[in-house]
C-alpha positions in Angstrom: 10.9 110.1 -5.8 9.0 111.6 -8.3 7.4 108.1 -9.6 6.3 107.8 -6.0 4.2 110.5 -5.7 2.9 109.6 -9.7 2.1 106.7 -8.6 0.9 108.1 -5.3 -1.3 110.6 -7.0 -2.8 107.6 -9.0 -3.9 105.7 -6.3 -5.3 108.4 -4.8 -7.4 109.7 -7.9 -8.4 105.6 -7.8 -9.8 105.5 -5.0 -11.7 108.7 -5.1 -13.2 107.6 -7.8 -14.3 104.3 -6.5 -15.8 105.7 -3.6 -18.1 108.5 -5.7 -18.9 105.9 -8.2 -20.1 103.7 -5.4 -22.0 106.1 -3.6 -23.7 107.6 -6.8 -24.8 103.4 -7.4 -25.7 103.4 -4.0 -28.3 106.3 -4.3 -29.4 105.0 -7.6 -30.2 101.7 -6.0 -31.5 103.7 -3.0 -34.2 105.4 -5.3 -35.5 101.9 -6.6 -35.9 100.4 -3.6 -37.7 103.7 -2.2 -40.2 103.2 -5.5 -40.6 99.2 -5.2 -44.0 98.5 -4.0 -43.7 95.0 -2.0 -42.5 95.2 1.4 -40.5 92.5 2.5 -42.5 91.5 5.9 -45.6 91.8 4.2 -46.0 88.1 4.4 -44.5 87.6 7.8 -46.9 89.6 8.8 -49.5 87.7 7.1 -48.5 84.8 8.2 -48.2 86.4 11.9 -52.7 87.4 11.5 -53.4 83.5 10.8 -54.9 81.8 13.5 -52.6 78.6 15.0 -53.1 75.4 14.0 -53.7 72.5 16.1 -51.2 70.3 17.1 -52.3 66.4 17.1 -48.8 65.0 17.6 -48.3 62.3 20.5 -45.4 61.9 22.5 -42.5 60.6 21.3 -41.7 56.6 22.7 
């Protein structure tokens, strides 16, 4: 019984631990996103402001 609630214990202290480590690397990796300069849909975006292209393609057969 009392290797149970050892081992218990451990897998408790485990996980706890797992989980604060991961959300401590999740707000450092938070904070470096929040400081990046290059947003992701910037060139959607740019791509979106360009006029369309004209299509010369004939029918197919």
């Amino acid at each position: 019984m009392e290797y149970l609630l050892i081992f218990g214990g451990i897998l408790i202290a485990y996980t706890a631990m797992r989980i604060w480590f991961g959300a401590k690397r999740a707000k450092v990796y938070a904070e470096s996103l929040k400081n990046q300069q290059y947003n992701v849909m910037d060139p959607a975006l740019q791509k979106m402001d360009q006029p369309v292209k004209e299509n010369h393609r004939g029918p197919i057969g």
